[in-house]
C-alpha positions in Angstrom: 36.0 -26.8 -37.0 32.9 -29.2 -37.3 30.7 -29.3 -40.5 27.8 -27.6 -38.4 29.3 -24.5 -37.5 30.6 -23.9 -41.3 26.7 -24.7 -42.5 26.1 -22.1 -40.3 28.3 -19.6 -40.9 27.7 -20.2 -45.0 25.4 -17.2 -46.4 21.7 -17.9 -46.8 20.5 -18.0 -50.4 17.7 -16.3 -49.7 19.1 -12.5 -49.2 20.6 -13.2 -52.6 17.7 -13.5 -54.1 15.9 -10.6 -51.9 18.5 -7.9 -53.6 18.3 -9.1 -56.7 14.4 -8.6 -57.0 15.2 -5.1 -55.7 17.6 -4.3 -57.6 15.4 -5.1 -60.7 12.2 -3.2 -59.1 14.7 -0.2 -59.0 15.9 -0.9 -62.1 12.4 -1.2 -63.6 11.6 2.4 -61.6 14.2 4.1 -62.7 13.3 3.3 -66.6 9.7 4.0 -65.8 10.9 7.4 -64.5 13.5 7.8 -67.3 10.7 7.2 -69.6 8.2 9.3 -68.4 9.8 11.9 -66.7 9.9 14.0 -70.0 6.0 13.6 -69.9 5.7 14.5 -66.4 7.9 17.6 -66.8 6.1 18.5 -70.2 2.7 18.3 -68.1 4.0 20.4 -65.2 5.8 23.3 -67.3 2.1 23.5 -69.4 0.1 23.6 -66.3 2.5 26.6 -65.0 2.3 28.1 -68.3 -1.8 27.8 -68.7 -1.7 29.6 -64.9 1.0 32.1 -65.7 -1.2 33.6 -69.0 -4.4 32.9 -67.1 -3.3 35.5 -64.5 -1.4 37.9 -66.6 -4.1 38.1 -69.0 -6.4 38.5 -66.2 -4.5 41.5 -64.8 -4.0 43.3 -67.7 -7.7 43.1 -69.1 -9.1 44.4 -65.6 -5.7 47.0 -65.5 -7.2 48.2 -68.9 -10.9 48.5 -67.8 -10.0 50.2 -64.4 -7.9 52.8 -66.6 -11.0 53.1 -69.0 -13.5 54.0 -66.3 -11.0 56.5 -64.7 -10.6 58.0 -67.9 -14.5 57.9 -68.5 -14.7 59.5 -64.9 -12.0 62.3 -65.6 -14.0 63.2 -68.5 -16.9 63.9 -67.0 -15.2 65.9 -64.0 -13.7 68.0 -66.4 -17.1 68.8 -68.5 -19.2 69.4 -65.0 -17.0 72.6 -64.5 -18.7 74.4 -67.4 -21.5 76.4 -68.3 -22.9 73.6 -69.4 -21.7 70.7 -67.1 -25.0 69.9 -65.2 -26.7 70.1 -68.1 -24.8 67.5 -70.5 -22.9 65.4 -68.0 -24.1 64.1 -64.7 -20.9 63.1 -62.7 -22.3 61.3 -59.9 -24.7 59.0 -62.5 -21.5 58.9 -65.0 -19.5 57.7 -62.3 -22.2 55.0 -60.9 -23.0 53.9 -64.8 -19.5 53.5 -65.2 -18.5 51.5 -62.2 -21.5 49.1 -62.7 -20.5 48.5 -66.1 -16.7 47.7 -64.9 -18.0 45.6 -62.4 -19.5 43.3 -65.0 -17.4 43.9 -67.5 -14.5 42.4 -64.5 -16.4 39.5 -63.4 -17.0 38.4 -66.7 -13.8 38.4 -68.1 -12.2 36.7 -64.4 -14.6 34.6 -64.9 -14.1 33.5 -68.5 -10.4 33.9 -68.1 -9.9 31.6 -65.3 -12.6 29.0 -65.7 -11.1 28.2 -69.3 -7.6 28.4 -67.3 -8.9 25.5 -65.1 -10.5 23.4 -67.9 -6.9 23.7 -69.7 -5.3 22.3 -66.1 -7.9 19.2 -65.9 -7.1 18.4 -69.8 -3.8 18.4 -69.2 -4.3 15.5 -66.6 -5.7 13.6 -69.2 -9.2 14.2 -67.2 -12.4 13.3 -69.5 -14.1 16.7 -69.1 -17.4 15.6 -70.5 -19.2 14.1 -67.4 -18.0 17.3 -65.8 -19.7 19.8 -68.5 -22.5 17.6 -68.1 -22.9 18.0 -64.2 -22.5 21.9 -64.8 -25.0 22.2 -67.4 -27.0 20.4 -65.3 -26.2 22.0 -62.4 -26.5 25.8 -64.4 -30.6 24.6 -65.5 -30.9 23.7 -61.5 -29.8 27.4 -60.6 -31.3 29.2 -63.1 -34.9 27.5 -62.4 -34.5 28.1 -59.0 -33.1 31.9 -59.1 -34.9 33.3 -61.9 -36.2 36.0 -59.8 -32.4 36.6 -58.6 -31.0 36.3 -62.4 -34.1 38.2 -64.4 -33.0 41.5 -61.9 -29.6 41.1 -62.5 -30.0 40.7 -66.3 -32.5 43.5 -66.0 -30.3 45.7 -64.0 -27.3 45.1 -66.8 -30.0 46.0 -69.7 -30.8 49.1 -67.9 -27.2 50.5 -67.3 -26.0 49.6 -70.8 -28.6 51.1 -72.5 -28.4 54.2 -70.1 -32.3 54.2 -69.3 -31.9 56.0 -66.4 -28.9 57.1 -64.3 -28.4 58.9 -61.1 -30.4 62.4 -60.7 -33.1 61.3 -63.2 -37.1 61.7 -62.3 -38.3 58.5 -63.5 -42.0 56.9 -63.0 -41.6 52.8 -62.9 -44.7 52.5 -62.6 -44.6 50.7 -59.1 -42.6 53.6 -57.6 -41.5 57.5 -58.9 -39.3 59.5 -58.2 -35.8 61.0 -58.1 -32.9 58.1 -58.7 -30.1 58.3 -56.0 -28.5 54.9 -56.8 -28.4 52.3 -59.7 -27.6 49.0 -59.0 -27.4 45.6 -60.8 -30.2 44.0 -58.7 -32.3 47.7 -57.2 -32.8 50.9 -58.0 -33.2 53.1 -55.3 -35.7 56.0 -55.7 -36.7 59.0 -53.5 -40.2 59.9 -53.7 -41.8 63.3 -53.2 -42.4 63.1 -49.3 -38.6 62.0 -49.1 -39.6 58.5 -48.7 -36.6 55.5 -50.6 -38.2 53.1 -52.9 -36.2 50.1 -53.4 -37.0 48.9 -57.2 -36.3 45.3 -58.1 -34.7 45.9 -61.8 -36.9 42.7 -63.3 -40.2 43.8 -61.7 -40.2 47.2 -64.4 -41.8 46.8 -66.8 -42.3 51.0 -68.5 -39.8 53.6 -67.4 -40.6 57.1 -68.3 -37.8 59.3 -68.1 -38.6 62.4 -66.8 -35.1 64.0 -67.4 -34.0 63.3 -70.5 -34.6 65.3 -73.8 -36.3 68.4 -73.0 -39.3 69.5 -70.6 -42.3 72.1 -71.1 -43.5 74.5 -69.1 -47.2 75.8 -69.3 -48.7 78.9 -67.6 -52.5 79.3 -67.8 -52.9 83.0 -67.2 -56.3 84.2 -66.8 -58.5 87.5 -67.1 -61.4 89.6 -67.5 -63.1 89.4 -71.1 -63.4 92.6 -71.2 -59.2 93.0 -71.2 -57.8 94.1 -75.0 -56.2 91.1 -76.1 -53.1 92.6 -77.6 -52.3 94.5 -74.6 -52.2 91.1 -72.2 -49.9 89.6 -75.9 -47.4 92.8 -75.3 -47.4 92.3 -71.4 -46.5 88.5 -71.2 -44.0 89.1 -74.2 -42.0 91.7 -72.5 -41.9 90.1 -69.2 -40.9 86.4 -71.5 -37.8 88.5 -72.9 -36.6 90.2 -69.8 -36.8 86.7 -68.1 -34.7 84.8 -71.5 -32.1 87.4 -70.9 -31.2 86.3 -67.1 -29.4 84.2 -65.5 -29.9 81.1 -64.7 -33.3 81.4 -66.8 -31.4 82.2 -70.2 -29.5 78.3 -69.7 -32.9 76.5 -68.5 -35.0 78.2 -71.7 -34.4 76.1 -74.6 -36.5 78.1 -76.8 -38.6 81.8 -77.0 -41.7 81.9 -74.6 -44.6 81.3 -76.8 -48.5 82.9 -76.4 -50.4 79.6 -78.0 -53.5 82.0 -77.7 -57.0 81.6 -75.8 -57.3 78.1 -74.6 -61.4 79.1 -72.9 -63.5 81.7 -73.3 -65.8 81.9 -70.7 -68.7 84.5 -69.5 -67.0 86.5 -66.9 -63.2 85.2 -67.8 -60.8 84.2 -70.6 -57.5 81.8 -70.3 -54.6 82.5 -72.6 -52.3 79.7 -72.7 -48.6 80.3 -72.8 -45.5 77.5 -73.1 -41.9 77.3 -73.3 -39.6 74.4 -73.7 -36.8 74.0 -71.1 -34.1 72.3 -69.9 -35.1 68.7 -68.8 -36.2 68.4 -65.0 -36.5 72.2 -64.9 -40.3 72.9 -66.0 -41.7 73.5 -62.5 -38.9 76.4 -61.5 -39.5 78.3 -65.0 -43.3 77.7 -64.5 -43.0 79.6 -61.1 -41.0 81.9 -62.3 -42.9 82.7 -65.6 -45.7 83.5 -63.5 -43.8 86.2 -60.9 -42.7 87.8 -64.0 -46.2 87.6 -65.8 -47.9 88.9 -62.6 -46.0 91.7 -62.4 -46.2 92.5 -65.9 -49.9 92.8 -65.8 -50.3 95.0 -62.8 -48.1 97.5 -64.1 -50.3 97.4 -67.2 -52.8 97.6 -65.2 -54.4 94.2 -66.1 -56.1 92.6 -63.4 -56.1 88.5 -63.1 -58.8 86.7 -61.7 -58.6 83.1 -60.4 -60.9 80.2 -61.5 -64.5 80.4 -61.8 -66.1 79.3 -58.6 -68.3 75.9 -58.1 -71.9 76.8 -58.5 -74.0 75.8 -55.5 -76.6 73.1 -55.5 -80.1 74.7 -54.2 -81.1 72.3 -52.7 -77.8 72.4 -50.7 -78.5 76.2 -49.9 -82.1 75.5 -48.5 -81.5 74.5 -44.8 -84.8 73.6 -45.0 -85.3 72.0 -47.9 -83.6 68.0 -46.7 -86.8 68.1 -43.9 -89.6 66.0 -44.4 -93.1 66.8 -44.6 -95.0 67.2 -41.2 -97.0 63.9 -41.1 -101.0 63.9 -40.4 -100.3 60.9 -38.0 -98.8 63.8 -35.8 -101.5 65.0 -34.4 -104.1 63.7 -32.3 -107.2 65.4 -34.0 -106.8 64.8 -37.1 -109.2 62.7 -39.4 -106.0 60.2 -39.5 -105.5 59.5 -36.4 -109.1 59.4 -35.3 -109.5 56.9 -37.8 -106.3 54.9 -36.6 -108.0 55.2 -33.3 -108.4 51.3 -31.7 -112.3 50.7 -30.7 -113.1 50.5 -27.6 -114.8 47.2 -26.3 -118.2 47.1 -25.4 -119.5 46.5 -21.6 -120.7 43.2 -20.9 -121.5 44.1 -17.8 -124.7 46.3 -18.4 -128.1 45.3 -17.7 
C-alpha cells in the first residue's frame, strides 16, 4: 500500500475540530437553559396565574351584578302586583334603570379587571411600561378632545340614571323636547310628545329637567256662577260631591289629600269663580280635574245652581260700525264743486282772432 493512499485514507483534522465547537455550543445551551429555565418557567406559571384570576375575578364580579339586578327586578315585579304597585314602583323604568346601571357597572369592572391583567403580563416580560402609559395618556387627551360631544352624553346619561332624574313613564320637560319617557339610554332619551311624535334627547344637550311625575300633582277646578248664588249653598254642593268622589275607586288611590274650597278667586259684575284644589297622585291631575268637574256639575244642578261660562270679549265699536272704516266722500268727487272748478286747467286763448 503506497504512502498516498494511507494520507488519504487518514481522517481530516478538521471534522475534529467541527464537533468539538458543537459540542461546546450545546454544552454552553444546555447551561444557558439549565440556568434560566427556572426563570422562564417562573415567568410562564405567573403569566397563567395573572390570566387565571383576571378571568375568574371577572366572572364572578359580573355573576354577582347580573344576580343583583335580577334580584332588583324581582322586587319590583313583586311590588307592581299591589294596591299600590303603579304607584311606588315602575317596573318597566326599574328594569331599564337597572340594566343601564349593570351595563356600566360590567364594562367598567372588565375593563379595569383586564387591562390591569394585561399590564401585569407586559411587566412580567420585563417590558418598560412607561413609554406605553405615556402614548395612552396621550392618546386618552386625543380622544377625549375629539369626542367630547360623544363622552359629555355618555357621562350625562350615567349622571342621570344614577341619580334617578327621570325613568321610564315619567312626563318630563327638557326644555328642548317634553313629554312622556319610553326609553333611557346612556347616550338618548327617547320622549313621546303630545301629538305622539318620538323626540330623541342627546343626555349632555339638558340642561333643566322638570319632572312632572314625581312627588305629588294638583288639581284645580275653577267653578263659576251667578253672584247672585248663596255662597254656602255652592260650599255644601262641591263638598258633598268631593266626598262621594274620595270614597271611589280608583279616585280614593289618586286623591292624596281632602278636596279643598280655597274660596272666591274673582268677583265680577254678572259672575263669581270659586277656586277649588286637591293634591293627587303624581301624573294624575288632569283625570281628577275631569272628573272633579262631572261630579261638581252634577252636584249643582241638583241644587239647582246654575254655572255660567266665562265672561264674553267686549266688542270694539268701531268694529261693529260697518261703516265706520269708510272714508269721507271727497269734494274732488264731483265735477261742480268749488274744488274742482278751481282745479279746473285754463283754457288757452285764440290766437287766431282778428
Amino acid at each position: 500500500m503506497s504512502l498516498s493512499v494511507l494520507l488519504a485514507a487518514a481522517p481530516s483534522p478538521e471534522p475534529v475540530g467541527s464537533l468539538g465547537e458543537a459540542a461546546e455550543q450545546a454544552g454552553n445551551a444546555a447551561g444557558w437553559v439549565e440556568e434560566n429555565w427556572s426563570t422562564w418557567l417562573s415567568t410562564g406559571l405567573r403569566i397563567l396565574l395573572i390570566v387565571a384570576v383576571a378571568i375568574t375575578l371577572r366572572y364572578l364580579i359580573r355573576r354577582a351584578l347580573t344576580n343583583l339586578i335580577d334580584r332588583m327586578n324581582r322586587s319590583a315585579q313583586a311590588v307592581e302586583g299591589t294596591a299600590l304597585g303603579g304607584l311606588l314602583v315602575n317596573a318597566e323604568r326599574r328594569r331599564q334603570r337597572s340594566e343601564a346601571i349593570g351595563s356600566v357597572l360590567r364594562s367598567v369592572a372588565s375593563f379595569l379587571i383586564m387591562g390591569t391583567a394585561a399590564l401585569m403580563i407586559l411587566g412580567a416580560f420585563k417590558i418598560n411600561l412607561a413609554p406605553l402609559l405615556a402614548s395612552a395618556g396621550v392618546a386618552g387627551v386625543a380622544l377625549g378632545f375629539g369626542a367630547r360631544n360623544l363622552v359629555t352624553d355618555f357621562l350625562s346619561g350615567v349622571f342621570m340614571i344614577l341619580e334617578d332624574q327621570y325613568g321610564v313613564g315619567d312626563t318630563i320637560d327638557a326644555g328642548v323636547a317634553s313629554g312622556e319617557v319610553i326609553e333611557v339610554g346612556l347616550r338618548v332619551t327617547k320622549l313621546r310628545g303630545d301629538s305622539g311624535e318620538i323626540w330623541y334627547v342627546r343626555n349632555g344637550e339638558v340642561k333643566r329637567i322638570g319632572n312632572l311625575s314625581q312627588g305629588w300633582s294638583t288639581a284645580g277646578v275653577d267653578v263659576t256662577v251667578r253672584p247672585t248664588e248663596d255662597l254656602e249653598q255652592v260650599r255644601k254642593a262641591i263638598t258633598a260631591a268631593a266626598e262621594t268622589m274620595t270614597k271611589e275607586e280608583p279616585w280614593s288611590e289618586r286623591l292624596w289629600g281632602p278636596v279643598e274650597v280655597l274660596g272666591l278667586d274673582a268677583v265680577l259684575l254678572d259672575s263669581m269663580t270659586v277656586r277649588v284644589t286637591a293634591k293627587t297622585m303624581p301624573g294624575k291631575s288632569v283625570g281628577v280635574e275631569r272628573e272633579l268637574r262631572w261630579r261638581i256639575k252634577q252636584a249643582l244642578d241638583d241644587a239647582g245652581i246654575r254655572m255660567i261660562g266665562a265672561v264674553p270679549a267686549q266688542q270694539d265699536e268701531s268694529a261693529a260700525d260697518p261703516t265706520a272704516g269708510v272714508a269721507a266722500p271727497s269734494a274732488y268727487a264731483s265735477a261742480t264743486s268749488p274744488q274742482s272748478i278751481a282745479t279746473t286747467p285754463i283754457p288757452p286763448a285764440n290766437l287766431n282772432k282778428h
